[in-house]
C-alpha positions in Angstrom: 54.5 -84.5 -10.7 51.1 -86.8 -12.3 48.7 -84.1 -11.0 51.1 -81.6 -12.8 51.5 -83.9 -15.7 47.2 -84.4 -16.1 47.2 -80.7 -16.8 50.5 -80.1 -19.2 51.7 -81.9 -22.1 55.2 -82.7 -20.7 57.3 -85.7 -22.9 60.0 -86.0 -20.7 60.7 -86.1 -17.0 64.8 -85.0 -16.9 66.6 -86.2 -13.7 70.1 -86.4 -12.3 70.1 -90.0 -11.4 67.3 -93.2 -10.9 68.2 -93.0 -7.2 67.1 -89.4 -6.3 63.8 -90.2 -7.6 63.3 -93.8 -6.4 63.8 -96.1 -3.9 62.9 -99.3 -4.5 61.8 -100.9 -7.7 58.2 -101.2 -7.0 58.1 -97.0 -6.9 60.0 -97.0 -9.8 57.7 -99.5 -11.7 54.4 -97.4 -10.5 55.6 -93.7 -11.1 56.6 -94.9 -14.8 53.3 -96.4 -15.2 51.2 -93.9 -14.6 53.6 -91.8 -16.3 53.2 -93.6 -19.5 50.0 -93.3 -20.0 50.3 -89.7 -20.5 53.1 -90.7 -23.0 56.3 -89.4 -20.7 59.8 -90.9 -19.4 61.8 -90.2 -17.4 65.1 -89.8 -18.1 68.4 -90.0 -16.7 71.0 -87.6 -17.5 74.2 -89.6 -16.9 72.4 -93.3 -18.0 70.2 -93.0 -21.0 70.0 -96.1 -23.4 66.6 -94.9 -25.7 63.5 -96.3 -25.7 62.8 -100.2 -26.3 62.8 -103.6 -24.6 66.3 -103.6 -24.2 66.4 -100.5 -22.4 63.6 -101.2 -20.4 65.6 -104.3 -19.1 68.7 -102.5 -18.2 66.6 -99.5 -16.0 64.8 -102.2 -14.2 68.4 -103.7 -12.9 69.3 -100.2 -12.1 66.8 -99.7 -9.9 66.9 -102.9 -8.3 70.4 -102.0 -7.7 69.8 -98.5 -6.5 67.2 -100.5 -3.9 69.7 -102.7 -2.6 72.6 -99.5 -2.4 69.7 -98.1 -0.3 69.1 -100.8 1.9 72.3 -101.7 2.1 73.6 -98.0 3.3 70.5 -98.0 5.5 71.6 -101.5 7.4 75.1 -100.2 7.3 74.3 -96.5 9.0 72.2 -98.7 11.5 75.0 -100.4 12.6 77.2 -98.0 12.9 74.8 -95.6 15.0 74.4 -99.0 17.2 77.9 -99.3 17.9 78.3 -95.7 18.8 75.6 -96.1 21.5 76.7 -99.0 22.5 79.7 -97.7 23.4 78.2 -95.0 25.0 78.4 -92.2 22.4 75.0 -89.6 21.6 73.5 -89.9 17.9 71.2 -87.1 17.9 71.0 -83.6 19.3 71.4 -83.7 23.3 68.5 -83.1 25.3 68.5 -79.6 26.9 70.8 -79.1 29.6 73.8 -80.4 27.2 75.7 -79.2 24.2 78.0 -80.4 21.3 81.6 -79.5 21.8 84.7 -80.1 20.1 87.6 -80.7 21.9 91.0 -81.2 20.7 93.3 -83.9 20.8 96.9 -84.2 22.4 97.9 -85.9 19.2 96.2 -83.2 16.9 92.4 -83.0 15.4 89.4 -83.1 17.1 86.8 -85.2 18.4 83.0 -84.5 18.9 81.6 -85.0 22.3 78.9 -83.9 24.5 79.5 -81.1 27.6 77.0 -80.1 29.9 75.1 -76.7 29.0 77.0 -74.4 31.7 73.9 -72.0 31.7 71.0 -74.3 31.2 72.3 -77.9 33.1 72.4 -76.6 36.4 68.8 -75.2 36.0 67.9 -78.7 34.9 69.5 -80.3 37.7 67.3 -78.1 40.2 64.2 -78.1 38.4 64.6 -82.0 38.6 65.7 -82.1 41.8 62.7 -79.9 43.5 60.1 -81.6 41.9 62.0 -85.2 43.1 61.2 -83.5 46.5 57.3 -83.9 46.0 56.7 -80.2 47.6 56.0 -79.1 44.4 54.0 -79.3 41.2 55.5 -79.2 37.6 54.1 -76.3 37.2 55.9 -73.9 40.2 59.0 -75.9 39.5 58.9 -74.6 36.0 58.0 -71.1 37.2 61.0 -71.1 39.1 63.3 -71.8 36.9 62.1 -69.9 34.2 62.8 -66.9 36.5 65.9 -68.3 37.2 66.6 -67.4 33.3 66.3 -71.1 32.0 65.5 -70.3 28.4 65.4 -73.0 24.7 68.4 -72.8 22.9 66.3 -71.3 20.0 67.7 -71.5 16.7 68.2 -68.9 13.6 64.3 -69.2 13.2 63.4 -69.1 16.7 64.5 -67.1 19.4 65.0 -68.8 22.8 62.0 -68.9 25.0 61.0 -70.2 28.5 60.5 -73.6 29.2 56.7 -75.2 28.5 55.1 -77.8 31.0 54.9 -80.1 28.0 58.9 -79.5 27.7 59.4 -80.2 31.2 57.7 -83.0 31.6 59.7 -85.1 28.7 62.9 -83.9 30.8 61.4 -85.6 33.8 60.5 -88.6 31.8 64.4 -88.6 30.0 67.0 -91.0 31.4 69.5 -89.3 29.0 69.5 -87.1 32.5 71.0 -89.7 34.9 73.2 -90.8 32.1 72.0 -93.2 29.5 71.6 -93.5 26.1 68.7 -95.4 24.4 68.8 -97.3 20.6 66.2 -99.6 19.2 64.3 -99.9 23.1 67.9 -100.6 24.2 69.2 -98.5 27.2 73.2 -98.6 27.5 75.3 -96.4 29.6 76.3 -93.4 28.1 79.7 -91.2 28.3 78.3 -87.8 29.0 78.2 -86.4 32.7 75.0 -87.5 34.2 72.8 -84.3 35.5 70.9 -86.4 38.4 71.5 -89.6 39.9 69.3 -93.0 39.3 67.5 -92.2 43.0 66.7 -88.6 41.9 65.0 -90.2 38.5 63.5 -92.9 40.4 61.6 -90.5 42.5 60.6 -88.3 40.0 58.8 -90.8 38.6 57.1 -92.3 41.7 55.9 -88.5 42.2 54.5 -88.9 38.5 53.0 -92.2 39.2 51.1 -90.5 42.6 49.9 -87.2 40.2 49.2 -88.9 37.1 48.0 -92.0 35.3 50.2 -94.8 37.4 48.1 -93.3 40.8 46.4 -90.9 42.0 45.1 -88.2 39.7 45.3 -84.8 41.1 42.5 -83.5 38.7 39.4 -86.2 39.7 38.2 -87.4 42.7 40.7 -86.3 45.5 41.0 -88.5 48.7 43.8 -88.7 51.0 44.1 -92.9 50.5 43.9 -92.5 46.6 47.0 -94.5 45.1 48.0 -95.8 48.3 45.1 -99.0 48.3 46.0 -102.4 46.4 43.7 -105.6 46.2 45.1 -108.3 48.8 43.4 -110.7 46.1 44.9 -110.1 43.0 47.7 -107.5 43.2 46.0 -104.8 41.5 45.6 -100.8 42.4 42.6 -100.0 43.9 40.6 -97.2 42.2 38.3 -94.4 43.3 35.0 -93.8 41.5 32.1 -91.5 41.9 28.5 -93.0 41.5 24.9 -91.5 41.7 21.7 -93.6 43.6 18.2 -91.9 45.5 20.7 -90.7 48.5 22.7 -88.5 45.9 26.4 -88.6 45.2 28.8 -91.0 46.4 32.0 -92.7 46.1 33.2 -96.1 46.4 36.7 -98.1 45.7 37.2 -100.8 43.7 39.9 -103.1 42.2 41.2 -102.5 38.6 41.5 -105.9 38.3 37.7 -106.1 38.7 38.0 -104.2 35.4 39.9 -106.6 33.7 37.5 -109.6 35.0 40.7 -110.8 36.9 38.8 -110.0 40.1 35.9 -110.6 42.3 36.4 -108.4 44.7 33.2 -106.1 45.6 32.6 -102.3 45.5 33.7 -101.1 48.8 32.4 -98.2 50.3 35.1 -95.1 51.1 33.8 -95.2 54.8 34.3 -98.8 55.3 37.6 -98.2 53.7 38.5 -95.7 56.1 37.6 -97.1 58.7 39.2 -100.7 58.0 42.6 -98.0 57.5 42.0 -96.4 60.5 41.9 -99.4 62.3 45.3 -101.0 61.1 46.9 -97.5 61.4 45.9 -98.4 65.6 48.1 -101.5 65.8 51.2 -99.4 64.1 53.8 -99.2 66.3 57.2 -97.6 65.7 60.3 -99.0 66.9 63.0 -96.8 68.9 65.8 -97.8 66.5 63.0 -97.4 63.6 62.3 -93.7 65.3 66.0 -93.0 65.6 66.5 -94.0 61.9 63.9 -91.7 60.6 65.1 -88.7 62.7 68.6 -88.8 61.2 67.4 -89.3 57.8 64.8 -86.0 58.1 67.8 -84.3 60.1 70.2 -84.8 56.7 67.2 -84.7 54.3 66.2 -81.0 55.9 70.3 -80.0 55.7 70.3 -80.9 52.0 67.3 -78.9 50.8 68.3 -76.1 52.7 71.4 -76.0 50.8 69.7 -76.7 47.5 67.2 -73.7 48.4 70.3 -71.8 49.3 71.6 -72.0 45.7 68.7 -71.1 43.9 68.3 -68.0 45.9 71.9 -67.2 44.7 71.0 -67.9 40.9 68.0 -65.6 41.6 69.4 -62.9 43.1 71.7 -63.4 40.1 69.3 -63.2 37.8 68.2 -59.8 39.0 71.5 -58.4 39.2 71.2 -59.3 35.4 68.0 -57.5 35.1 69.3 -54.3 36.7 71.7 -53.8 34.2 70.1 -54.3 31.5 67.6 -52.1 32.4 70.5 -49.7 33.4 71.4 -50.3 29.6 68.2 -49.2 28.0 67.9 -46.1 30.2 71.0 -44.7 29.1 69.4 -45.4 25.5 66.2 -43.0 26.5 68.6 -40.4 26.0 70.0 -41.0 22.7 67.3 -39.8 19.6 68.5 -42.1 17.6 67.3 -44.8 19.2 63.5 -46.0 18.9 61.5 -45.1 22.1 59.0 -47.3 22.3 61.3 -49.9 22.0 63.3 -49.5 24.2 60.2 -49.0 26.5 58.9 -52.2 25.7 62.2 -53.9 26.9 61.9 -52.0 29.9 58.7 -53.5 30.8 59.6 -56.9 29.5 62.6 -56.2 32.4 59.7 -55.2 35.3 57.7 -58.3 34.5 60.2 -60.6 34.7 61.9 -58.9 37.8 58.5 -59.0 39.6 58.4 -62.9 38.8 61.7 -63.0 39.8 61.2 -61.7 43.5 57.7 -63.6 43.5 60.3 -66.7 43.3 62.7 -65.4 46.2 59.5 -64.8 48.3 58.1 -68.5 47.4 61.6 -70.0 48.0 61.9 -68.6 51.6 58.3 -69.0 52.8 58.7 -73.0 51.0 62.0 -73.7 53.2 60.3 -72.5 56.5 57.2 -74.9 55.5 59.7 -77.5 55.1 61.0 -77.1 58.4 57.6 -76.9 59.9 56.7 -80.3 57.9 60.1 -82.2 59.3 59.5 -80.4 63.0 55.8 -82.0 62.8 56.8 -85.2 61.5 59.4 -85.7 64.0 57.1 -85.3 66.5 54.5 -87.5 64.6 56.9 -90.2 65.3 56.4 -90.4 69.2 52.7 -90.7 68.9 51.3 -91.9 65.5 48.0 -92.1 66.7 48.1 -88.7 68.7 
């Protein structure tokens, strides 16, 4: 409005009320500065008393009021959002996975509430629980169920789209998923049906720790004991680093506390590191009752995932069942003139691609479950002989 104002000769500045232009009274005491020396006001339509001391006087205890309605509405919609969380309620859109329903009361009305997406949670649930599962990174879990037909919700702007890795990885950050609501860095629990359990979320994020930042980093450095070494000195991780001296490249741990200067512990060399781990690794010693333990849990942990897999190949082979009659659809189209061509033959194609991503999925599921049972089978076995 000033920039506008250096460039026209405008007198007056018309508006509804004080308070759709300002909020507080140091704005309002600026904008009519700078306005003024151009030689226009502002003006209220429903509350104008002239020009003058007087009237001056009176707009500055509007305003002042109009900043303390503001605050005062602002402290009072805190509140109330507060209490609503508090007692377990959602004050913004739900996360994906979940939708905002009305249901009706016995007594009459409505009320507002939150429902799991019936398309989309399940999905969730899945891609969650597979990548809990450590077999997997983000990325195939996300190309699995976006074949599976996960899509955005989309909105009259945007059409719904699959999943990004960026998307998925805020839903595996999101308690809202095992069923809490957060305010003001306060976590409470919430009323809406919890997709995934506490252990399922806890997991997830021990497989983040191991992949990204809180261990070991997939894209630098790789080393089977990365993320698994801590300082016996000061409690800290020990890191992986790559240095350069006359006998070429080479790599050496040390303790983040070092970096810190919490720490004196030296650089270590990677093969005195081994070799001090291969060396405790040869007083390990399993206990029967230990082995037996272990055995039932990889028994149970091996019957689960083969029902989980199970159930994804259903919503697959759903999915393409989908697929085929759509395309059956569009080919009945071909036939009609009226219909664009190329259109239509661009859906069909979209139809191909996505069915060939599809059964890349069902081949990937199947070949992942017999891997499984090849890992249990050989970790069973590990069991009698760790050192073997």
């Amino acid at each position: 409005m000033i920039r506008v104002k250096q460039q026209k000769d405008i007198d007056y500045v018309i508006v509804y009320h004080f308070n759709r232009v300002f909020r507080n009274t140091v704005d309002a005491a600026i904008t009519k500065r700078d306005l003024s020396k151009f030689g226009t006001r502002i003006v209220s339509t429903i509350l104008d008393m002239g020009e003058g001391p007087e009237s001056a006087m009176v707009e500055s205890i509007i305003h002042a009021v109009d900043q303390y309605q503001s605050q005062a509405s602002g402290a009072d919609i805190r509140y109330k959002m507060g209490q609503k969380v508090k007692n377990g309620g959602t004050i913004s859109t739900p996360p994906l996975g979940y939708l905002n329903v009305r249901e009706a009361k016995p007594e009459g009305g409505e009320i507002r509430t939150i429902a799991v997406d019936p398309e989309r949670g399940p999905l969730i649930t899945k891609g969650i629980e597979l990548f809990a599962s450590g077999q997997y990174t983000a990325q195939e879990v996300l190309d699995q169920i976006n074949a599976a037909g996960l899509r955005t919700r989309g909105d009259r702007r945007h059409s719904p789209k699959p999943l990004s890795l960026s998307q998925f990885y805020l839903i595996l950050s999101d308690r809202y998923y095992c069923g809490f609501v957060t305010y003001d860095d306060q976590e409470y629990p919430g009323r809406h049906q919890a997709l995934i359990t506490e252990e399922i979320y806890d997991r997830v994020q021990r497989v983040l720790a191991l992949r990204r930042g809180g261990g070991t980093r997939e894209r630098h450095h790789h080393h089977w004991l990365k993320g698994l070494l801590w300082c016996h000195r000061c409690g800290h991780r020990m890191l992986i680093a790559r240095g350069k001296g006359n006998g070429g490249i080479y790599f050496y741990f040390f303790c983040r506390g070092r970096q810190k200067h919490l720490c004196d512990l030296p650089y270590l060399s990677v093969a005195k590191i081994e070799a001090a781990v291969d060396k405790h690794l040869g007083t390990v010693r399993l206990t029967d009752t230990f082995q037996a333990t272990v055995r039932h849990q990889l028994a149970d942990a091996l019957l689960l995932e083969q029902g989980h897999m199970s159930a994804f190949k259903k919503r697959l082979g759903a999915r393409l069942d989908e697929l085929d009659t759509k395309e059956d659809g569009l080919l009945d189209l071909l036939d009609d003139p009226e219909w664009p061509r190329q259109k239509i033959k661009k859906k069909l194609t979209e139809i191909e691609r996505e069915r060939t991503e599809v059964q890349t999925q069902l081949a990937d599921t199947t070949s992942r479950l017999e891997e499984g049972q090849q890992f249990f089978a050989a970790a069973l076995a590990l069991l009698a002989d760790p050192q073997g």
